[in-house]
PDB file of N, CA, C and O in Angstrom:
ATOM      1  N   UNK A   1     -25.702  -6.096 -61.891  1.00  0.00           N
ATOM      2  CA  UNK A   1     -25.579  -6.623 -60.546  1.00  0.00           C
ATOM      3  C   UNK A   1     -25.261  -5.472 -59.601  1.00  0.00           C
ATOM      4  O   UNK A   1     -24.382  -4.703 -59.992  1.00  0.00           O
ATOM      5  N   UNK A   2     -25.789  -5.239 -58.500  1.00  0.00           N
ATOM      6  CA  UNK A   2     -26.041  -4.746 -57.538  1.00  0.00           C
ATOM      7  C   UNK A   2     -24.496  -4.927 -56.505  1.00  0.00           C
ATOM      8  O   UNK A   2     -24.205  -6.040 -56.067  1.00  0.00           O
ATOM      9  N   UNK A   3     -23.697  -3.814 -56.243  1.00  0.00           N
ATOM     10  CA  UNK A   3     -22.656  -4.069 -55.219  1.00  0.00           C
ATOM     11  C   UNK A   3     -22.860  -3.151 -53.739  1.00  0.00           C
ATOM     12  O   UNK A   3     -23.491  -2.128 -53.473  1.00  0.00           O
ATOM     13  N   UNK A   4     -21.902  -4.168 -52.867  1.00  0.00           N
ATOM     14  CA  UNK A   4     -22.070  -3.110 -51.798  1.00  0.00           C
ATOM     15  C   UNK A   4     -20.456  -3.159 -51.181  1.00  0.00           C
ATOM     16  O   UNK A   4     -19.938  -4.230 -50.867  1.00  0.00           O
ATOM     17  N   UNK A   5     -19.763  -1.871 -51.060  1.00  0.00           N
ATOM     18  CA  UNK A   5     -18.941  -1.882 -49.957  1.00  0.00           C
ATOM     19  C   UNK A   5     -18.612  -2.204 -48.920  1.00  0.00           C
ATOM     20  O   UNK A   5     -19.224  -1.609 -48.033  1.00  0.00           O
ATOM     21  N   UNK A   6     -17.994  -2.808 -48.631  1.00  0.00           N
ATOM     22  CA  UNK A   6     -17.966  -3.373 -47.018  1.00  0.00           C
ATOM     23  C   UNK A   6     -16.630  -3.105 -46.850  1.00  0.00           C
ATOM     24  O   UNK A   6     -15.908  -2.532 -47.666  1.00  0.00           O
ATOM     25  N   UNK A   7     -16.132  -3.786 -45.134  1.00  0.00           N
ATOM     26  CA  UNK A   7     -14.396  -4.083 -44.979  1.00  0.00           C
ATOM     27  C   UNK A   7     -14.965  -5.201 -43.869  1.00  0.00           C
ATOM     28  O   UNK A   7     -15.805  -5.292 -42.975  1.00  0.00           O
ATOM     29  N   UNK A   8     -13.645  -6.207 -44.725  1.00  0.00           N
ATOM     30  CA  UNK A   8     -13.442  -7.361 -43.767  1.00  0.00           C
ATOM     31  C   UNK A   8     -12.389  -7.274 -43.024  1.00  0.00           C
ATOM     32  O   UNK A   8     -11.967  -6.118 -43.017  1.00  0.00           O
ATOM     33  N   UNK A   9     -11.771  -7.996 -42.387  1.00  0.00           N
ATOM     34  CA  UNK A   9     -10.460  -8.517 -41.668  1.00  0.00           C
ATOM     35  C   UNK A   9     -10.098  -9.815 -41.952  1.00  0.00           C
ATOM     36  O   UNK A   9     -10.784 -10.814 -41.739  1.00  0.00           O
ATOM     37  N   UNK A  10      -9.290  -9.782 -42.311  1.00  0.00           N
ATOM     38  CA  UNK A  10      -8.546 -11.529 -43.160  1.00  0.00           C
ATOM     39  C   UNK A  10      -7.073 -11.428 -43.118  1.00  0.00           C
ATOM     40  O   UNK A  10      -6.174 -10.686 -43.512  1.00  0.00           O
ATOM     41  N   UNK A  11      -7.323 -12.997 -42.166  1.00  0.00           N
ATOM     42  CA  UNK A  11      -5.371 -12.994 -41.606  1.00  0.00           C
ATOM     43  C   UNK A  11      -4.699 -12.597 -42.846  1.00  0.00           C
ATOM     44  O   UNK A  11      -5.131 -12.704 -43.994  1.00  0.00           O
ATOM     45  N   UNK A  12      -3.417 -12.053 -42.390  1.00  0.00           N
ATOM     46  CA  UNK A  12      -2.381 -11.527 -43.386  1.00  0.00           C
ATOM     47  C   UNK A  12      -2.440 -12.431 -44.693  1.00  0.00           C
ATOM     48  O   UNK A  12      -2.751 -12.226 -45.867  1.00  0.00           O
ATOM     49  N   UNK A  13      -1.920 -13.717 -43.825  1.00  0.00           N
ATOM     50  CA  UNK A  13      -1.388 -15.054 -45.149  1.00  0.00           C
ATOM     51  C   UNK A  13      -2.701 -14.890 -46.252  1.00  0.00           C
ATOM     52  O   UNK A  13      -2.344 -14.796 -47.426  1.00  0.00           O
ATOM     53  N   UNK A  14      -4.255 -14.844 -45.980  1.00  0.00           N
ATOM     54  CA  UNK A  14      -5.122 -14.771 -47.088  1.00  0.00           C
ATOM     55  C   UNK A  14      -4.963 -13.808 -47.432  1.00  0.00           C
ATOM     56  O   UNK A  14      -5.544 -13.835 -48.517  1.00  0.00           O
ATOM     57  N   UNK A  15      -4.477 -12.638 -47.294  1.00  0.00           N
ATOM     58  CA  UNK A  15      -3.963 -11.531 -47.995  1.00  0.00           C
ATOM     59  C   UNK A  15      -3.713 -11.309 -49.279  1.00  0.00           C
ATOM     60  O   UNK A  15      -4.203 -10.925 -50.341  1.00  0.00           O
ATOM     61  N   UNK A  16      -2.217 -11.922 -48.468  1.00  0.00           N
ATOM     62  CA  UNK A  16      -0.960 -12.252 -49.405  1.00  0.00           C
ATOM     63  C   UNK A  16      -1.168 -13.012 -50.992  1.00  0.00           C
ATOM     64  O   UNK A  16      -0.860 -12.594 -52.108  1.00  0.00           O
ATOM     65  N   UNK A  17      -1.982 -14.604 -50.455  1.00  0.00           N
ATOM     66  CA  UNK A  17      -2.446 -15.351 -51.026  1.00  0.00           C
ATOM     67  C   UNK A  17      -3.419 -14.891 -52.137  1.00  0.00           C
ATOM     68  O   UNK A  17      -3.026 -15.082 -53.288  1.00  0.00           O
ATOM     69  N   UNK A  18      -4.477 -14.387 -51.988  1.00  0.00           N
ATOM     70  CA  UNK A  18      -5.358 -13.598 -52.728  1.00  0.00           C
ATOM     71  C   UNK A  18      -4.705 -12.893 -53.946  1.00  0.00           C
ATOM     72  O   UNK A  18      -4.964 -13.110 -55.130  1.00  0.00           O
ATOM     73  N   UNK A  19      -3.625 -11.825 -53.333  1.00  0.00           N
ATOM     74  CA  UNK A  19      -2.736 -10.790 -54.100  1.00  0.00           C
ATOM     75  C   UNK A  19      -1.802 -11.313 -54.903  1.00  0.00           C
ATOM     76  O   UNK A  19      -1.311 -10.828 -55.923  1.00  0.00           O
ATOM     77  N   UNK A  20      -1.569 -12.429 -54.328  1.00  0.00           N
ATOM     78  CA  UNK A  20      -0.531 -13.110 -55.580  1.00  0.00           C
ATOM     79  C   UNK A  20      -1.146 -14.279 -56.447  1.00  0.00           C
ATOM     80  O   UNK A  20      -0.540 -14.745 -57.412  1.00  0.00           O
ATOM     81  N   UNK A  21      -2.424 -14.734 -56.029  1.00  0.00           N
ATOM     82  CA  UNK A  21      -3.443 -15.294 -57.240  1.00  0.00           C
ATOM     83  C   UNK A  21      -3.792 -14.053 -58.421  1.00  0.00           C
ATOM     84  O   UNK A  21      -3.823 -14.278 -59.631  1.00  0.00           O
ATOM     85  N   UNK A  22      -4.041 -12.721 -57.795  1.00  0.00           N
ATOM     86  CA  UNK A  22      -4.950 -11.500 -58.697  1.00  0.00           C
ATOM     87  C   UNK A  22      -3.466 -11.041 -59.861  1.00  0.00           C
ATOM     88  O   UNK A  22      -3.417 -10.636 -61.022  1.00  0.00           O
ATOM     89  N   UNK A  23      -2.251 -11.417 -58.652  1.00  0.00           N
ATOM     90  CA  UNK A  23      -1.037 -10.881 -59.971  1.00  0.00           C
ATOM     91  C   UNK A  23      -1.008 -11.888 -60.901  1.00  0.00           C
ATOM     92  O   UNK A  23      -0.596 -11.586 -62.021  1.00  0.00           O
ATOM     93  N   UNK A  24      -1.449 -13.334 -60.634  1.00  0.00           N
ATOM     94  CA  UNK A  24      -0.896 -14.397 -61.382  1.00  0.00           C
ATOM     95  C   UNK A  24      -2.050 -14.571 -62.416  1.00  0.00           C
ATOM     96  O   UNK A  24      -1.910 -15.520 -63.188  1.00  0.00           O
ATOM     97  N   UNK A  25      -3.178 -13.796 -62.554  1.00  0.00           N
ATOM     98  CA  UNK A  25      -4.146 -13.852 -63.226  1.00  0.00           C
ATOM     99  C   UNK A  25      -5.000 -14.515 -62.905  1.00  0.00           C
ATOM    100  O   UNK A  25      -5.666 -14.968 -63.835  1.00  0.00           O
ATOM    101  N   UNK A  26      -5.387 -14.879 -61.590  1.00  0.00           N
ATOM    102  CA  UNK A  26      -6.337 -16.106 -61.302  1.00  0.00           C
ATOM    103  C   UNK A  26      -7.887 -15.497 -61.437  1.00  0.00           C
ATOM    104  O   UNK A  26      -8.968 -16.086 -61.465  1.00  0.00           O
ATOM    105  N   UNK A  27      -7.516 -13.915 -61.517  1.00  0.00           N
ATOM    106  CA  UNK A  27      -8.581 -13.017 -60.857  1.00  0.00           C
ATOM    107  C   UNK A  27      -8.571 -11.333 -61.328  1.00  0.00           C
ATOM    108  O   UNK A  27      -7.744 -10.553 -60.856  1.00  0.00           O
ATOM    109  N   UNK A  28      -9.497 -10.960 -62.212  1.00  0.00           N
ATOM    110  CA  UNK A  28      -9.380  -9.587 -62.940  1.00  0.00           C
ATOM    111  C   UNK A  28      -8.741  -8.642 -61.243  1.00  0.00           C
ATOM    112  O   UNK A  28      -7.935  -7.717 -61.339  1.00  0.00           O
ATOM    113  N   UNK A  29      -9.354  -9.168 -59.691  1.00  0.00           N
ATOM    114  CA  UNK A  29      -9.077  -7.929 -59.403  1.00  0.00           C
ATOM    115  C   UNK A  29      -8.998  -8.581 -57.557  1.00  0.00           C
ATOM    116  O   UNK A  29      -8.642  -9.758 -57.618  1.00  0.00           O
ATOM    117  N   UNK A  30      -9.122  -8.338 -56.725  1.00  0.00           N
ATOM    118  CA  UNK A  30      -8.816  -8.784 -55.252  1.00  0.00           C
ATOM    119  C   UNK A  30     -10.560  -8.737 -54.870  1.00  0.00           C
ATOM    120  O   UNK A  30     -11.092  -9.675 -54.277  1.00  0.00           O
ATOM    121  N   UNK A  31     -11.426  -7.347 -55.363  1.00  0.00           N
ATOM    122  CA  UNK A  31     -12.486  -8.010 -54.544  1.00  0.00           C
ATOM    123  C   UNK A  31     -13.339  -9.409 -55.862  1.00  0.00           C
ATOM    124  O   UNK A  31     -14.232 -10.231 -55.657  1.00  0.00           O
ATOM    125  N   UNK A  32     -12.758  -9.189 -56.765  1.00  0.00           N
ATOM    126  CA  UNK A  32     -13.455 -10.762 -57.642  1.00  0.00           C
ATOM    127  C   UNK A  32     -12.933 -11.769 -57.210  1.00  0.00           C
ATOM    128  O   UNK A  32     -13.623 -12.728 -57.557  1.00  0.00           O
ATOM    129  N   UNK A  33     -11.978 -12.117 -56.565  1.00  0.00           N
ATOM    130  CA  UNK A  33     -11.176 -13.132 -56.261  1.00  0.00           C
ATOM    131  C   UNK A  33     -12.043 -13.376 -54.719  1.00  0.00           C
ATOM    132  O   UNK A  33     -12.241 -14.589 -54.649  1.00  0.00           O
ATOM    133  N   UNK A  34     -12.591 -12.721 -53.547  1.00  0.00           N
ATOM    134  CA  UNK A  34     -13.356 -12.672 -52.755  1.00  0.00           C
ATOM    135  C   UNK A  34     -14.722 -13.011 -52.835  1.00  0.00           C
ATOM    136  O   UNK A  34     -15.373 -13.794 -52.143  1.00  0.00           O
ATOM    137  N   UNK A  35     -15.106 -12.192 -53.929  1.00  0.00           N
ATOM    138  CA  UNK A  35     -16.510 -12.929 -54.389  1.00  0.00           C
ATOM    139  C   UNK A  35     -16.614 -13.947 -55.024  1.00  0.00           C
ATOM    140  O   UNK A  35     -17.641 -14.592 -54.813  1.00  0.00           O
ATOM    141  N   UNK A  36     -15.548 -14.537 -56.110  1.00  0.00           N
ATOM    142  CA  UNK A  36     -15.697 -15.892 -56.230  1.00  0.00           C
ATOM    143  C   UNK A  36     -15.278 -16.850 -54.914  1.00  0.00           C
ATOM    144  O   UNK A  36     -15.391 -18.041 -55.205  1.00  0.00           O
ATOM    145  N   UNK A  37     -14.803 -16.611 -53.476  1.00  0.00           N
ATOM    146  CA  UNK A  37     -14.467 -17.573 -53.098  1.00  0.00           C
ATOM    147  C   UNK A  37     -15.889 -17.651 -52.357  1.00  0.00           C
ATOM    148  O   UNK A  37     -16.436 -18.735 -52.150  1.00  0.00           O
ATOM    149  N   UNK A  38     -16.396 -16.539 -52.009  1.00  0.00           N
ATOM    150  CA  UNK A  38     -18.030 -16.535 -51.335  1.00  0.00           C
ATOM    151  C   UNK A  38     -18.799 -17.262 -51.769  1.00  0.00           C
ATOM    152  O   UNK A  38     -19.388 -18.141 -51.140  1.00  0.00           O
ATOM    153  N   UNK A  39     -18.948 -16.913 -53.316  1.00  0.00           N
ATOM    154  CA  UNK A  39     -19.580 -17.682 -54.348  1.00  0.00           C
ATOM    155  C   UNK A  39     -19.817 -19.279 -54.115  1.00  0.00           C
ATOM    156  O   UNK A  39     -20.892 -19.844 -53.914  1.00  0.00           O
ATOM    157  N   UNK A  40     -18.608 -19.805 -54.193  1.00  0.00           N
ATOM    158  CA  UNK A  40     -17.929 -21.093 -54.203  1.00  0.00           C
ATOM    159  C   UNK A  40     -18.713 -21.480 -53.022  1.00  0.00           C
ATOM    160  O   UNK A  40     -19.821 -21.948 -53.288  1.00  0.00           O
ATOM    161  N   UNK A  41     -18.377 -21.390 -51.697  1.00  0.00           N
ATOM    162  CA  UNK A  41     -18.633 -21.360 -50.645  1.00  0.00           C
ATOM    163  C   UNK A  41     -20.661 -21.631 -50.408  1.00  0.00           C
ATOM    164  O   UNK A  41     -21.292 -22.387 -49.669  1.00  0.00           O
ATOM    165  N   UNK A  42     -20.953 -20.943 -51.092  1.00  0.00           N
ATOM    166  CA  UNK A  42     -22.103 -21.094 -51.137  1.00  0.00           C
ATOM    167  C   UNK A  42     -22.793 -21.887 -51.748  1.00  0.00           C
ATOM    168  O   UNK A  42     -23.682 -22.507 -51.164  1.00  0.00           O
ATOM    169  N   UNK A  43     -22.622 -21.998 -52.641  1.00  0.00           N
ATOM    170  CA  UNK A  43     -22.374 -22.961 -53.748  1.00  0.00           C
ATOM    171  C   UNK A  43     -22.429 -24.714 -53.207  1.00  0.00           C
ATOM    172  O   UNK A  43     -23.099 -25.720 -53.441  1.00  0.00           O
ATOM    173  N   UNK A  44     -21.356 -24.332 -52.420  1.00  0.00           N
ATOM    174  CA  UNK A  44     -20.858 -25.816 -51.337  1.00  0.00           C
ATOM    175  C   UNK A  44     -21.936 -26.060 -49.789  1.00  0.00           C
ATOM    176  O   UNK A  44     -22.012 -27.082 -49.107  1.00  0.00           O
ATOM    177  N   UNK A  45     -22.485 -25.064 -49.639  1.00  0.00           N
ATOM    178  CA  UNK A  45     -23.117 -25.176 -48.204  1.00  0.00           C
ATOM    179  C   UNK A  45     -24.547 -25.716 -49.360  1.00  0.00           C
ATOM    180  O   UNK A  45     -25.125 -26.798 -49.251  1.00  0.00           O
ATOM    181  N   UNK A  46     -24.747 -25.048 -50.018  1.00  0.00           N
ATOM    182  CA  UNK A  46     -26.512 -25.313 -50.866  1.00  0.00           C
ATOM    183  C   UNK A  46     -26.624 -26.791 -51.143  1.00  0.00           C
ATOM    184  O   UNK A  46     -27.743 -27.304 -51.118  1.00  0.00           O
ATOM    185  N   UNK A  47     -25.523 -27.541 -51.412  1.00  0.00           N
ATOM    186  CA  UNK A  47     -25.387 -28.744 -52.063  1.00  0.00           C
ATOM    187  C   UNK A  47     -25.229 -29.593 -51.109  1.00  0.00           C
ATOM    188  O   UNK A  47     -25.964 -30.572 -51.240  1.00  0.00           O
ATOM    189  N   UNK A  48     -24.577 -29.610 -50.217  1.00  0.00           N
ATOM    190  CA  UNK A  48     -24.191 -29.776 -48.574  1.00  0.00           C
ATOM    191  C   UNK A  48     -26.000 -30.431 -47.631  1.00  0.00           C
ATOM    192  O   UNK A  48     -26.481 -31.385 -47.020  1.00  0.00           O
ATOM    193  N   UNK A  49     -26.313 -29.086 -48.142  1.00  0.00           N
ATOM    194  CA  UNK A  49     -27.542 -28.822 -47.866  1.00  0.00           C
ATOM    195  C   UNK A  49     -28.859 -30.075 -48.537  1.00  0.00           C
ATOM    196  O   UNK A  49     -29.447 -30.869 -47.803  1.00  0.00           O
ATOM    197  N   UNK A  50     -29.040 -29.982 -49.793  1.00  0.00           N
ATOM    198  CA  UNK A  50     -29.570 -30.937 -51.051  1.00  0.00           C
ATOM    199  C   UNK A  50     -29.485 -32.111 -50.204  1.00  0.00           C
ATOM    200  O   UNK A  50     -30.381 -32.699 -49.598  1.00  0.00           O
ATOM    201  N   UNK A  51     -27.807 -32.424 -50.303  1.00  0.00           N
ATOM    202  CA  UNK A  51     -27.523 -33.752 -49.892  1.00  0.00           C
ATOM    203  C   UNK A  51     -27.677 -34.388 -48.558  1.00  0.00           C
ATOM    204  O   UNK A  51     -27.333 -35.551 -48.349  1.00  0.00           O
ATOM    205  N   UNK A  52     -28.136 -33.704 -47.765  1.00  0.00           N
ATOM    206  CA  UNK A  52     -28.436 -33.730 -45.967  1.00  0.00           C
ATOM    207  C   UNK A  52     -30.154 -33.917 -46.497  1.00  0.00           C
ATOM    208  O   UNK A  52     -30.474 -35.093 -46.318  1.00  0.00           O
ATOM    209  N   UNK A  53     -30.916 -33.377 -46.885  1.00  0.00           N
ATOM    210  CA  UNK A  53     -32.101 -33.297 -47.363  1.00  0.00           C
ATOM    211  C   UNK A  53     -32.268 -34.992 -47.646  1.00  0.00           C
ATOM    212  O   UNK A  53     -32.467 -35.817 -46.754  1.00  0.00           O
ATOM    213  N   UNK A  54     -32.121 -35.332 -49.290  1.00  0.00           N
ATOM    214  CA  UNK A  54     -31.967 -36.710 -49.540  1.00  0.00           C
ATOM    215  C   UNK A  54     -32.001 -37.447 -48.888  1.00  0.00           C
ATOM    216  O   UNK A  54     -32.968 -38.186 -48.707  1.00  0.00           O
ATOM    217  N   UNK A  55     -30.780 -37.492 -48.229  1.00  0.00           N
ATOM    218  CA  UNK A  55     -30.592 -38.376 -47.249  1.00  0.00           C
ATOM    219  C   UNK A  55     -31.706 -38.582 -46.355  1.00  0.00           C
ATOM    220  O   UNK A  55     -32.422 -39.542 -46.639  1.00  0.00           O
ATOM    221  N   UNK A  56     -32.046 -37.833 -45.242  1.00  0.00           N
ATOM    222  CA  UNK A  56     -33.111 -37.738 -44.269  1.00  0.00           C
ATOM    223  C   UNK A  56     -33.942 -37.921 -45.036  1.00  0.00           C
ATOM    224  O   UNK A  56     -34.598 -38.828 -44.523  1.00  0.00           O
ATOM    225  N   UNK A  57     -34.637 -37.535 -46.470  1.00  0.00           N
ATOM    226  CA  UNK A  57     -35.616 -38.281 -46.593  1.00  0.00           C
ATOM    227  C   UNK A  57     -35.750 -39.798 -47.331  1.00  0.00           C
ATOM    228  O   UNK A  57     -36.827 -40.367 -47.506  1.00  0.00           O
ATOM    229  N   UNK A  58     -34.119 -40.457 -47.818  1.00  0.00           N
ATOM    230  CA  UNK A  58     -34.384 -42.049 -47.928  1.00  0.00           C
ATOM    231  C   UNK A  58     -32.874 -42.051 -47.986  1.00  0.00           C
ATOM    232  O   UNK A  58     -32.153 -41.600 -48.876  1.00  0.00           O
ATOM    233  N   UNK A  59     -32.507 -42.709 -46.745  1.00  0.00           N
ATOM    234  CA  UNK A  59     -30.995 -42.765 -45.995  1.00  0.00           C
ATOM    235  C   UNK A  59     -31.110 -44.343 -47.100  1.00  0.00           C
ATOM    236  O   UNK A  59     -31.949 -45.204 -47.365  1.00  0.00           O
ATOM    237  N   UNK A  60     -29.596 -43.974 -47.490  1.00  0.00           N
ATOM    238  CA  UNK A  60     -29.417 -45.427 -48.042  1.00  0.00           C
ATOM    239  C   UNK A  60     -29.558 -46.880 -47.516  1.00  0.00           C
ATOM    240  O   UNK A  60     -29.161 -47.142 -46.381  1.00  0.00           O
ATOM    241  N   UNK A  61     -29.933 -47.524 -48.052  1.00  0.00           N
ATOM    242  CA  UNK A  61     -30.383 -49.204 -47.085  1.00  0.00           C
ATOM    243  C   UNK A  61     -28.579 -49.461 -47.622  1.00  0.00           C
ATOM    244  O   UNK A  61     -27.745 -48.803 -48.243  1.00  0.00           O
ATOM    245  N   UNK A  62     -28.655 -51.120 -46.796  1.00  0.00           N
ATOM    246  CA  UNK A  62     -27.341 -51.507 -46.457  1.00  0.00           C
ATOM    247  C   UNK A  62     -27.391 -52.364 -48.156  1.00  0.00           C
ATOM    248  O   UNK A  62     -26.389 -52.432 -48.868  1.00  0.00           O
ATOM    249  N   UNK A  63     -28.407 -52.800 -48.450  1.00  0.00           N
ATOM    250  CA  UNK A  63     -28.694 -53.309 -50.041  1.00  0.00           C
ATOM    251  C   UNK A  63     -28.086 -51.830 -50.937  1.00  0.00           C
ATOM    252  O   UNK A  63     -27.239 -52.152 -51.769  1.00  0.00           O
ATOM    253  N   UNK A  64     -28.319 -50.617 -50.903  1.00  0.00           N
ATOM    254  CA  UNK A  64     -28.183 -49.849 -51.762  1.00  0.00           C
ATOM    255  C   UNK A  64     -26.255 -49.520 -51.853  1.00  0.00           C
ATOM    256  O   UNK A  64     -25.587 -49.070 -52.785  1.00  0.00           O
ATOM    257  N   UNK A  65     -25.726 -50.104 -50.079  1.00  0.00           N
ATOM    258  CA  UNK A  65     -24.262 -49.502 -50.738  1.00  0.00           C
ATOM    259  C   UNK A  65     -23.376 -50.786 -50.749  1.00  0.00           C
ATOM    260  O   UNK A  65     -22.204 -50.643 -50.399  1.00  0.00           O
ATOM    261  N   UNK A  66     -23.875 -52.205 -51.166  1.00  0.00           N
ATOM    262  CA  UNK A  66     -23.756 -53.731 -51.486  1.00  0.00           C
ATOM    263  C   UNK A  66     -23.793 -52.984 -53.143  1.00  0.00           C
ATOM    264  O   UNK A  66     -22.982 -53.126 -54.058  1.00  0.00           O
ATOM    265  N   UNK A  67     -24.770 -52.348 -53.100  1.00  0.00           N
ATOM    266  CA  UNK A  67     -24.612 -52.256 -54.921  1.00  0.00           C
ATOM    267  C   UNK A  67     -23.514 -50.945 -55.542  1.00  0.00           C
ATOM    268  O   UNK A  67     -22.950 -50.758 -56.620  1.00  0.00           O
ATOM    269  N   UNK A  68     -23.556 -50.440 -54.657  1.00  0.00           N
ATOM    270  CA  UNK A  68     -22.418 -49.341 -54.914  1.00  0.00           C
ATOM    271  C   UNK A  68     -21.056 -50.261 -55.223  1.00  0.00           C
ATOM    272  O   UNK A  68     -20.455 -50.361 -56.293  1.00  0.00           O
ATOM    273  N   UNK A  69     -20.693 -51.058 -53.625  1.00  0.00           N
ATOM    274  CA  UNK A  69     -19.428 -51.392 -53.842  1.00  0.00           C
ATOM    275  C   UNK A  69     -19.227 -52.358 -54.916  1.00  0.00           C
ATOM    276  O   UNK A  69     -18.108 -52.818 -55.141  1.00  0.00           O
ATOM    277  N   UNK A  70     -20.423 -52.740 -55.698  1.00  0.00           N
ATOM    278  CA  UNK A  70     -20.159 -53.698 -56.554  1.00  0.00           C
ATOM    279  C   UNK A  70     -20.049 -52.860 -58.059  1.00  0.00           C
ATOM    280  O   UNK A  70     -19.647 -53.340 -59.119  1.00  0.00           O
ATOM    281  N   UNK A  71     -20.466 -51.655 -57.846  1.00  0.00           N
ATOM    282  CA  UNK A  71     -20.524 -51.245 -58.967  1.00  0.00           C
ATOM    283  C   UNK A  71     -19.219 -50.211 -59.330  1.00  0.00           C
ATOM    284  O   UNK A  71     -18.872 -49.861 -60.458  1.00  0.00           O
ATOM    285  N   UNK A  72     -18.569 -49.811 -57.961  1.00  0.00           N
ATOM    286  CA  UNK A  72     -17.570 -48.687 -57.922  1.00  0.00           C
ATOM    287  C   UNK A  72     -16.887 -49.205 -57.337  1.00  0.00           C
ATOM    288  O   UNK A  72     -15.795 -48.659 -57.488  1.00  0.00           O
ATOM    289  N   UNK A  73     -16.778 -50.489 -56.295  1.00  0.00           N
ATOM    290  CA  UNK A  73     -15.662 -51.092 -55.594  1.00  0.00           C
ATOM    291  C   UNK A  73     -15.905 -50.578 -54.193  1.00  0.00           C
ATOM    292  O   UNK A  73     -16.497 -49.499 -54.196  1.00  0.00           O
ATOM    293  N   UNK A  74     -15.655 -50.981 -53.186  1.00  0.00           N
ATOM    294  CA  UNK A  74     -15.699 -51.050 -51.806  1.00  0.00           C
ATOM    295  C   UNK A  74     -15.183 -49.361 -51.665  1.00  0.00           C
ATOM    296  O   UNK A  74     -14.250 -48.909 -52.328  1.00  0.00           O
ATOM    297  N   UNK A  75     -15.808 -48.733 -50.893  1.00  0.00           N
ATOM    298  CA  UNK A  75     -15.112 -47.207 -50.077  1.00  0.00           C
ATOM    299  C   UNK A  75     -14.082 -47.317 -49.200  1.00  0.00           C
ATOM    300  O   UNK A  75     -14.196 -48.381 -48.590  1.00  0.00           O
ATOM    301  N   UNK A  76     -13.285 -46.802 -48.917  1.00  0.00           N
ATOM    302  CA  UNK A  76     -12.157 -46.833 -48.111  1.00  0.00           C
ATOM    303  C   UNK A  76     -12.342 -46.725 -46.725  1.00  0.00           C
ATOM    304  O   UNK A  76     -11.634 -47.112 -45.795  1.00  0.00           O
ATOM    305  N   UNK A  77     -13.391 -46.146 -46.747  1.00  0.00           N
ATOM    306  CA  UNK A  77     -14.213 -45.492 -45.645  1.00  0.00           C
ATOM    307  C   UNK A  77     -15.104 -47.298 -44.800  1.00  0.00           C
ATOM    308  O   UNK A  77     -15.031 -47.821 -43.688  1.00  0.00           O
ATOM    309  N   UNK A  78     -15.703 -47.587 -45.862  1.00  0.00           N
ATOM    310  CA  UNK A  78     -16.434 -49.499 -45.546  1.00  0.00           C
ATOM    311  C   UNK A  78     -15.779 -50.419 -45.868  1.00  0.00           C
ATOM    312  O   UNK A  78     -16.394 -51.480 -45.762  1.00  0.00           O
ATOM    313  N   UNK A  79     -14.308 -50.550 -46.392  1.00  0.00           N
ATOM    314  CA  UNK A  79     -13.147 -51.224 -46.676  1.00  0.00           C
ATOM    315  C   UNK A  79     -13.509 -52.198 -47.459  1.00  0.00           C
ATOM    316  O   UNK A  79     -12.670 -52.990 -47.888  1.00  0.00           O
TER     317      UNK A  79
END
């Protein structure tokens, strides 16, 4: 894999936060702990993405979330 150097700026507190995940072992090192959160992040917009797709192309009918709530129980959200 291919790296590149950069410098960011990231409020103190993600700093901190970061540095005391990399001591606690969350993370071999501070910039892996960065690239997995990028990672992640991306990860979340692609799927984000998928699911905006779907939708626009067959938005659920009012029959399809009658069968949801019957099958998973009413959303909190449609009570």
């Amino acid at each position: 894999m291919s790296v590149a150097k950069i410098a960011v700026s990231l409020p103190r507190e993600q700093v901190r936060a970061a540095r005391r995940a990399v001591a606690g072992g969350a993370a071999p090192s501070f910039s892996a702990f960065v690239s997995e959160a990028i990672a992640r992040r991306i990860r979340e917009d692609t799927l984000a993405d998928l699911v905006r797709d779907l939708v626009a192309e067959r938005a659920p009918a009012a029959k399809d979330y009658a069968w949801a709530d019957r099958a998973l129980g009413p959303s909190p959200k449609r009570g």
